[in-house]
C-alpha positions in Angstrom: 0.0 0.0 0.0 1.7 3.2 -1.2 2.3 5.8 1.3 -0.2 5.1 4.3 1.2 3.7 7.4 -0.1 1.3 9.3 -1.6 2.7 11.9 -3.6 4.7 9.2 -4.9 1.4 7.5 -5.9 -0.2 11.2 -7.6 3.3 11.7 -9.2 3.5 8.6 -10.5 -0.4 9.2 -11.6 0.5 13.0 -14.0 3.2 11.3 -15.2 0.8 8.8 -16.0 -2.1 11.5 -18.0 0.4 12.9 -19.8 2.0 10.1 -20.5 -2.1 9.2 -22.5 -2.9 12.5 -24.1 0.1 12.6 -25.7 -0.1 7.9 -26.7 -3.8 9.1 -28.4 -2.7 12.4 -30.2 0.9 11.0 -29.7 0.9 7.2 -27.8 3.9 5.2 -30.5 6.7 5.4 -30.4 6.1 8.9 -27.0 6.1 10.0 -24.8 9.8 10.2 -20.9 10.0 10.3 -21.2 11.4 14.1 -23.1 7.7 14.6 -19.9 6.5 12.8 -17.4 7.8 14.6 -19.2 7.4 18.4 -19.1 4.2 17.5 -15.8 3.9 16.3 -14.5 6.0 19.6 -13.0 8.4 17.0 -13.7 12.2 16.2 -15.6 13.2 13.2 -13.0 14.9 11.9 -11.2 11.8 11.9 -13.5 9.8 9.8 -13.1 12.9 7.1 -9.5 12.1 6.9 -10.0 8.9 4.5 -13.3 9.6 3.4 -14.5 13.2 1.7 -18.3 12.3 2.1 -20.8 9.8 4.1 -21.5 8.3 0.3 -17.4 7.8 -0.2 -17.2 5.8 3.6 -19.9 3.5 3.4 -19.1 2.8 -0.8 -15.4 2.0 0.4 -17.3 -0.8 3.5 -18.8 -2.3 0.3 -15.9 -2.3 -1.2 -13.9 -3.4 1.6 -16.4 -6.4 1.8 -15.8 -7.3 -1.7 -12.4 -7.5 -1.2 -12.9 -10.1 1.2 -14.9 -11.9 -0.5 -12.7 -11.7 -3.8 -9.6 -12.9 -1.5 -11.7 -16.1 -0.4 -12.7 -17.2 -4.1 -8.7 -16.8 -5.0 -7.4 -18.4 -2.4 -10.1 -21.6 -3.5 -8.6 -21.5 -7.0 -5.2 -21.0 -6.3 -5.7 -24.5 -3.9 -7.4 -26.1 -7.0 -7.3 -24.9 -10.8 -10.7 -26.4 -11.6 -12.4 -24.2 -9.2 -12.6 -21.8 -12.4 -14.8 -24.0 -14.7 -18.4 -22.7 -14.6 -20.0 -24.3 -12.3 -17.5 -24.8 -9.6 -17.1 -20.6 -9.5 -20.9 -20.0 -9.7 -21.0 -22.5 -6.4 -18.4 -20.9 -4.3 -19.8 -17.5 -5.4 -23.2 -18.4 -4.7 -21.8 -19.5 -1.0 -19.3 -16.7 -0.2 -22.2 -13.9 -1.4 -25.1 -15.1 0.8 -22.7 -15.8 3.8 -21.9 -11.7 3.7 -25.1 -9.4 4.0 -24.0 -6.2 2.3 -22.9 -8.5 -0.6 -25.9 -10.2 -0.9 -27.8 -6.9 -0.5 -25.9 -5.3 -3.1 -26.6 -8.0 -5.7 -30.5 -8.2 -4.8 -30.1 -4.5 -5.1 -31.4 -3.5 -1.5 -32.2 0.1 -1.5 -33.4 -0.4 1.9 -30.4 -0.8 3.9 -27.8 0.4 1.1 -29.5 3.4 0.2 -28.0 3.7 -3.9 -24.8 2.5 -2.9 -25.3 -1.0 -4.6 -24.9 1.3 -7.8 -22.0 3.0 -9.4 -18.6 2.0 -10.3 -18.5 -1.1 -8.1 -21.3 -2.8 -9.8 -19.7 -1.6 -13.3 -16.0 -3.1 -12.6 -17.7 -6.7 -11.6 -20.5 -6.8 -14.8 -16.6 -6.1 -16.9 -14.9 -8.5 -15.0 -18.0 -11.0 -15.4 -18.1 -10.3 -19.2 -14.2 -10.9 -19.3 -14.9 -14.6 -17.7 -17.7 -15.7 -19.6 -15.4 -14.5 -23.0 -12.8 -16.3 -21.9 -14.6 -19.3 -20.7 -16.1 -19.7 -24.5 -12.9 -18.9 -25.7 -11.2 -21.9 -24.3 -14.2 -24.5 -24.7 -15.2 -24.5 -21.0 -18.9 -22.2 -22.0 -20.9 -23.6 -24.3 -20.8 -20.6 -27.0 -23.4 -22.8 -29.2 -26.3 -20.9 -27.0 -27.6 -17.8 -28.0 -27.0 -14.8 -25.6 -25.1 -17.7 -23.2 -24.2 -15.1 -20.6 -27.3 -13.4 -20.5 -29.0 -17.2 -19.6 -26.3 -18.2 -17.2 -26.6 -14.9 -15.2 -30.6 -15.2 -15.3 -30.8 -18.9 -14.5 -27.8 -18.0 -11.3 -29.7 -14.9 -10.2 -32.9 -17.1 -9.9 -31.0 -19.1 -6.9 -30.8 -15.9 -4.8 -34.1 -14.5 -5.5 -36.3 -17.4 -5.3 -36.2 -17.3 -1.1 -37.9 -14.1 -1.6 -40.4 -15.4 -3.1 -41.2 -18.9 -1.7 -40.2 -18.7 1.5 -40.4 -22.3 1.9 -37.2 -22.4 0.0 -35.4 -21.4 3.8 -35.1 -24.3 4.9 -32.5 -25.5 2.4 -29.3 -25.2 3.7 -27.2 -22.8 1.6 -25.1 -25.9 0.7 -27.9 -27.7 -0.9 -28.7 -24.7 -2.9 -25.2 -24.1 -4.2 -25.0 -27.7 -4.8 -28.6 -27.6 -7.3 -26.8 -24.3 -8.9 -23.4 -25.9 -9.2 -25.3 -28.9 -11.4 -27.8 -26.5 -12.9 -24.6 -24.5 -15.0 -23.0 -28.1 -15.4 -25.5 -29.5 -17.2 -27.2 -26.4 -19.3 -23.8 -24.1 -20.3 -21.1 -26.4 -19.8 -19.7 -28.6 -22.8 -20.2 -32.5 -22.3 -16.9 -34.1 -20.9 -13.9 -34.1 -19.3 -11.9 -30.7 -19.7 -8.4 -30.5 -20.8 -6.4 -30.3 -17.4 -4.0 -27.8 -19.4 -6.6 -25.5 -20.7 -8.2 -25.5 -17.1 -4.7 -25.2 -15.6 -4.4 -21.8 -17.9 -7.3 -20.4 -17.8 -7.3 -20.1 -13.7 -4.0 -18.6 -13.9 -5.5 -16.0 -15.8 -8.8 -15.5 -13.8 -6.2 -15.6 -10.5 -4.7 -12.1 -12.3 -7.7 -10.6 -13.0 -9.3 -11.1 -9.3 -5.1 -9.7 -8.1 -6.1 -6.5 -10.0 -9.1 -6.4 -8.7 -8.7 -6.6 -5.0 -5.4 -4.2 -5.6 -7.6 -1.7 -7.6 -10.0 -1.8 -4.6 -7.7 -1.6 -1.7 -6.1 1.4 -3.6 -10.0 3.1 -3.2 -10.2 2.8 0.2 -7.1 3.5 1.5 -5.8 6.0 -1.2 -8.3 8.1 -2.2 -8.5 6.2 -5.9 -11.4 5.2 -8.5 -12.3 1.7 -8.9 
């Protein structure tokens, strides 16, 4: 991290640990940066230091929370190449999403307790870095690219998974497991080419997923902690 010292970056954290508890407990309209800082037992002025704006802290909490996420689906792929075919990345994204509210209210686009932060340049980077995986998935044979609009009917049939418990609430008592397990077999069997994959173009192409998620995460910590764009 460029030129912030430590103490900065445990600061900056402290803040956002607090602004965290206190979007899940009374939702963005609700919550001030003098409620911030109380609860982070730091001045107001402080909490201005990293972040111009209420808008800027609680985008960079998002942020931070995709970063974690983002870490969590590398360090899977790094541990196993074939975590980056199709249906193996939609399961472990399925899993780390609904385990972390603000993620899962930022996909389901929860006004409610994120205000219009689920908008902006955060949801722009991921739908680029979504469209750069389903390209190169069809490039290298492991996305069917026989199926008209493929990525459009992949991202409709995944999205269906997290909205359905909205509207059948008897769908609760499936573990999240079970779910990700029907979704991981769902994309197997509908956009995934019959067969075994070649180990070596598996092998490659999670090399070069495992680059774009480093860029990622280091284009996002540079927005937090140093004032950037994502």
């Amino acid at each position: 991290m460029p030129d912030r010292s430590q103490e900065s970056v445990n600061r900056a954290d402290r803040i956002l640990d607090a602004a965290g508890v206190l979007l899940l407990r009374h939702g963005y309209r609700k919550v001030t940066i003098d409620d911030v800082a109380r609860q982070a037992e730091v001045g107001k002025g402080t909490v201005y230091l990293h972040w111009r704006s209420k808008e800027q802290l609680f985008t960079a909490l998002v942020v931070r929370t995709s970063i974690d996420l983002t870490e969590e689906l590398l360090a899977q792929l790094r541990a196993d190449p074939s975590e980056v075919l199709p249906h193996r990345f939609v399961r472990s994204s399925f899993l780390a999403v609904v385990r972390r509210p603000l993620m899962l209210a930022q996909l389901m686009g929860d006004s409610e307790l994120l205000g219009k932060l689920g908008e902006g340049p955060l949801r722009r980077l991921k739908a680029q870095s979504g469209d750069r995986y389903g390209r190169m998935m069809i490039e290298r044979g492991l996305l069917r690219g026989d199926i008209p609009h493929v990525d459009y009917a992949m991202r409709a049939s995944v999205l269906g998974f997290y909205l359905l418990e909205s509207i059948d609430p008897g769908t609760r008592e499936m573990t999240a497991e079970t779910k990700a397990d029907a979704l991981a077999q769902v994309v197997r069997n509908a956009f995934e080419p019959a067969g075994a994959p070649d180990p070596a173009v598996v092998a490659d192409a999670a090399a070069q997923l495992a680059g774009e998620l480093e860029s990622m995460i280091s284009t996002f910590r540079v927005w937090i902690y140093e004032g950037g764009t994502p």
